[in-house]
C-alpha positions in Angstrom: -9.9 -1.0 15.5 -9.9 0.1 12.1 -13.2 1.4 10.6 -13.7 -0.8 6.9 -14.4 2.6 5.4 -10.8 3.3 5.9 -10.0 3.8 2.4 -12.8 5.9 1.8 -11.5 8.9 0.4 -7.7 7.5 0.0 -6.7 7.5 -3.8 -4.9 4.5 -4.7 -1.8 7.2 -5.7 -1.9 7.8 -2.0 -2.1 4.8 -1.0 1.0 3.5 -3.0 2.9 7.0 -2.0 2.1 6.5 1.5 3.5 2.8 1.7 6.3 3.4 -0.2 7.1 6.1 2.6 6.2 4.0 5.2 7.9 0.8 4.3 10.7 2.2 1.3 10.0 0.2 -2.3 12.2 -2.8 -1.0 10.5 -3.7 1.8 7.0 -2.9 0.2 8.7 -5.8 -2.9 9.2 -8.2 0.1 5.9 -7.6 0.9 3.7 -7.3 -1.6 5.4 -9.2 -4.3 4.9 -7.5 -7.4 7.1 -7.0 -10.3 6.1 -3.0 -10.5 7.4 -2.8 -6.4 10.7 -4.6 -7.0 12.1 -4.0 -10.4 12.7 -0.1 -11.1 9.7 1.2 -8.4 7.7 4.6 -10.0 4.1 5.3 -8.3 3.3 5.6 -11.9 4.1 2.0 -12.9 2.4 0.6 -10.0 -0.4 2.4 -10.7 -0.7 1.6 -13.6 -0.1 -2.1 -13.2 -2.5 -2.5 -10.1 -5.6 -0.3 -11.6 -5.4 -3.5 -14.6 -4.6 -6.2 -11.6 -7.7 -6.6 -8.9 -5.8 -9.3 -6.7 -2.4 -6.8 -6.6 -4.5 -3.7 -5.6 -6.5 -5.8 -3.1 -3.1 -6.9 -1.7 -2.0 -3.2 -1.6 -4.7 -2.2 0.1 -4.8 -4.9 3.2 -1.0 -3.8 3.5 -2.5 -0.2 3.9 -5.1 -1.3 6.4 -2.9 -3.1 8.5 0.5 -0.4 8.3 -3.2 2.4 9.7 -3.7 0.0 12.4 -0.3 -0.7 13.2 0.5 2.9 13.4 -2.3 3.8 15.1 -1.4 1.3 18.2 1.8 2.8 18.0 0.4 5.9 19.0 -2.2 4.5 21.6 0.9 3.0 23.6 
């Protein structure tokens, strides 16, 4: 399981950088579905855009958690 305090520590630039990685900016549009993630992607725009937009980073950051504990049962199996 996940501790809560997962994101303790984790910048939101990191964050976004990481799931962008991890899922590529179409896939994170399909799931997250934000203007700044589907229509000409940047970390800078969505920064900028979910730092102003508490429900879209909130979103961002559940995707986070869950892509941490997906990854990690990926390497338990």
């Amino acid at each position: 399981m996940t501790n809560p305090n997962s994101l303790h520590g984790v910048t939101l630039e990191q964050i976004v950088t990481r799931l962008a990685d991890y899922y590529g900016w179409e896939e994170l549009g399909r799931r997250v579905s934000i203007r700044c993630f589907q229509d000409n992607p940047s970390v800078g725009s969505s920064l900028k855009f979910l730092r102003k937009t508490p429900w879209a980073r909130t979103k961002v950051e559940e995707l986070y958690l869950y892509m941490l504990r997906k990854h990690r049962l990926t390497f338990e199996e």
